[in-house]
N, C-alpha and C positions, 0 to 999 in steps of 0.2 A: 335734403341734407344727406350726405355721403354717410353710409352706412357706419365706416372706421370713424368720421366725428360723433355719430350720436351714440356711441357706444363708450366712448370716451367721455361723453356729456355726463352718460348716465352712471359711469363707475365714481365720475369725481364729485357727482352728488352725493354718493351712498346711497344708489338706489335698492333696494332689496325684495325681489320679485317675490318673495315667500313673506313679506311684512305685509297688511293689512290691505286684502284682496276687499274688492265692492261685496255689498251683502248680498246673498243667494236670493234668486229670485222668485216672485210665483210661479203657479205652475205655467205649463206652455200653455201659449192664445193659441190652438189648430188652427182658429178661422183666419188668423194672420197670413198662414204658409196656401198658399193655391197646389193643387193638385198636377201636376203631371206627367207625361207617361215617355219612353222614346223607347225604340225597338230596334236591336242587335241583331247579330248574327250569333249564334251560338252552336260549332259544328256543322253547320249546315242550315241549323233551326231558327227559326224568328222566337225571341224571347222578350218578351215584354218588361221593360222596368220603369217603376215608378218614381218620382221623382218629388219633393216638393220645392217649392219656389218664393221668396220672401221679398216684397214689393217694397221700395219707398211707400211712404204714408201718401205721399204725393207728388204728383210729376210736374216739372215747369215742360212748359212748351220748346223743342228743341234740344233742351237738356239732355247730356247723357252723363250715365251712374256707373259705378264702378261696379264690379262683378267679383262677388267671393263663391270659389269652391269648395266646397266644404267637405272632407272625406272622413267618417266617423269612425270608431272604436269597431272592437269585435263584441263587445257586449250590445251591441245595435244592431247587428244585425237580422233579415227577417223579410218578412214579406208583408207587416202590417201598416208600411208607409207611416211612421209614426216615429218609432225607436229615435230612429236618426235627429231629432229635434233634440235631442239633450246637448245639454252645452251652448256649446257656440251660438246656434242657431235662437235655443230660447233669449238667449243672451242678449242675441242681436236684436229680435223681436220688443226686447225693452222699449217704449217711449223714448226716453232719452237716449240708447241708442241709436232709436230710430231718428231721432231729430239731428242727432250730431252728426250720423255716418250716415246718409240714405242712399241705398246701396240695392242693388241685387245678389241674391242667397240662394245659393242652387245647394242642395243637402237630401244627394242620393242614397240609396238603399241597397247596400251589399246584401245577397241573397247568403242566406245560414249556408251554415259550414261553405261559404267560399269566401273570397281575401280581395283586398285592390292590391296585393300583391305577391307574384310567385313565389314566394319564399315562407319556410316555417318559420315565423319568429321567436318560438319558442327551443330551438338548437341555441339561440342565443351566440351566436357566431358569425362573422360577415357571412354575404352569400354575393354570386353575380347577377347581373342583372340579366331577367329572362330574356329571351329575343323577342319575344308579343308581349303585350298588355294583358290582365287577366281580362275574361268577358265583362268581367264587374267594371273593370276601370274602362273600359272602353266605352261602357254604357255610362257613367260616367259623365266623360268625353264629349259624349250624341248629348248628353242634358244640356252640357255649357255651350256645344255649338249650338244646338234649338235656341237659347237663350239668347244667344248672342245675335242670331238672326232674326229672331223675332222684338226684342225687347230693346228701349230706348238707352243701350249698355256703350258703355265706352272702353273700346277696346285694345286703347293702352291702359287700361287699368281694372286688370284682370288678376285675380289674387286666387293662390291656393295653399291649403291650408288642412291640416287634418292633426287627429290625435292616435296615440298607440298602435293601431293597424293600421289607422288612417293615418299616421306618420310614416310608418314606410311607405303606403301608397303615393303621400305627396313625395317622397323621394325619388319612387320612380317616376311615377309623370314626369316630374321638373326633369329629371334625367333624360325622358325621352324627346320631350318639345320644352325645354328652354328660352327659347324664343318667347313663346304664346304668354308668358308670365312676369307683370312688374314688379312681381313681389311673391315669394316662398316660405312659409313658416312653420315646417316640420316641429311636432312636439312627441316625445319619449315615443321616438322611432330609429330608423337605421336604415343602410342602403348600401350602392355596391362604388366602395371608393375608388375603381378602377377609371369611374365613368364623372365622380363626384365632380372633375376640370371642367364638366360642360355647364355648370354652375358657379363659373369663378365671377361673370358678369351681371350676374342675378341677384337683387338685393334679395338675402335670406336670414333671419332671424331664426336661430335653432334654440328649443327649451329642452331640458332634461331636468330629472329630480336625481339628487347624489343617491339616493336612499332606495331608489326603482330597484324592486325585485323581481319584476316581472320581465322588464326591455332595459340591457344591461347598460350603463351608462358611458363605457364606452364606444358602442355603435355611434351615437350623437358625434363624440369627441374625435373620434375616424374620420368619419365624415368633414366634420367643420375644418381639421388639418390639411384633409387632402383640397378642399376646397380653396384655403391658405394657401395652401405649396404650388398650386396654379395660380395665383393672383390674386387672387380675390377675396373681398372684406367680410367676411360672413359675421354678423353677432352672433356670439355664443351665449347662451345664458345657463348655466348650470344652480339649480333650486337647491340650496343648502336645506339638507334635513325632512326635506320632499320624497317622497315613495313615486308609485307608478303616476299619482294625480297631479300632474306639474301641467294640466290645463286650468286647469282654475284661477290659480295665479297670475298665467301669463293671460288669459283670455280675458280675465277681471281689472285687469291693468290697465287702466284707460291709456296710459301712455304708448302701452301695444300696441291699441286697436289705432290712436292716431299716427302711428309708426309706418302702419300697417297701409293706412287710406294715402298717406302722405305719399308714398313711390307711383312712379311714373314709366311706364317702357317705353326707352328710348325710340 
């Protein structure tokens, strides 16, 4: 379904992303997420990064699954391969989840005090987009390839997707290899609108909360404009009454996540 119809579907419902999100869930299954590792370049140094990986319950023969990247918050980050399973990930890990979407879930590990992306988001002001990737996003990057090489993944339907830090993060990825993605769903982040046109042919779904006092809510609305003003149908979702946490909402929104599986690259 074209982006500009289901956005139109969904206003002349009365749909309202901030009305009655699915109940929170237990805590995380660990034994669900498989462990693994890939190895960067950092200045010159090999750096090891950990990785976790979240499997369909079960595989048909031949089948291939769709691939979500997952790029977390700055309150995740760390070295204890864990943090990062908040949200989305435990989310995914539901049973029912896991039966409606079975999927592959790559949910790496930005190392403390560093970013998936160059920029302070706390100036709260546009910025450009760097000319590299940080180390963190690149490593990254090595997860979804290993994945994608090794794992029964289908590779028109590769999805990324992050929250807060990890909103800017997916802004810059999609900015850099646009191509590689059927689907984009930045949530209360920001990016450099200069480059947003290379994302006019990308189905992307942006959340913001009005109320974010942390990642100002115009960055989102920059963004989604200039992405407009080159062609392109971006959903905008703005969360009336919503602070910084406007994943919740969209991530608990079943209609999201079948939004989300539903796109296909061309």
């Amino acid at each position: 379904m074209p982006v500009s119809r289901l956005a139109a579907l969904l206003l002349a419902a009365g749909w309202v992303l901030s009305m009655n999100p699915s109940a929170p869930s237990a805590e995380i299954d660990a034994d669900a997420f498989e462990t693994r590792s890939v190895t960067v370049d950092d200045d010159g140094h090999p750096v090891e990064f950990r990785y976790r990986l979240l499997r369909p319950e079960a595989t048909e023969p031949a089948a291939r699954y769709p691939v979500v990247l997952f790029l977390h918050g700055a309150g995740e980050r760390g070295s204890d391969n864990a943090a990062q399973l908040k949200f989305l990930p435990r989310w995914m890990a539901e049973p029912a989840n896991r039966r409606r979407h079975p999927c592959l879930l790559i949910a790496p590990q930005c190392r403390a005090d560093q970013a998936w992306a160059a920029i302070d988001w706390r100036q709260k002001k546009p910025f450009p987009l760097a000319e590299r990737p940080t180390v963190d996003l690149a490593a990254a990057v090595a997860a979804l390839d290993a994945v994608l090489a090794s794992e029964p993944a289908d590779p028109a339907r590769v999805y990324l997707t992050g929250l807060s830090m990890g909103g800017f993060g997916s802004w810059d990825l999609a900015a850099r290899a646009p191509g590689r993605f059927a689907a984009v769903m930045p949530i209360c982040g920001g990016g450099d609108v200069a480059v947003a046109g290379r994302l006019a042919a990308v189905p992307l779904w942006c959340f913001h909360g009005d109320e974010d006092p942390l990642v100002p809510v115009g960055l989102s609305r920059s963004m989604v404009a200039a992405i407009a003003a080159a062609g392109g149908t971006p959903v905008y979702s703005e969360i009336v009454g919503v602070g910084h946490d406007s994943w919740t909402p969209a991530y608990r929104n079943p209609a999201v996540l079948d939004w989300l599986f539903a796109q296909r690259r061309r």
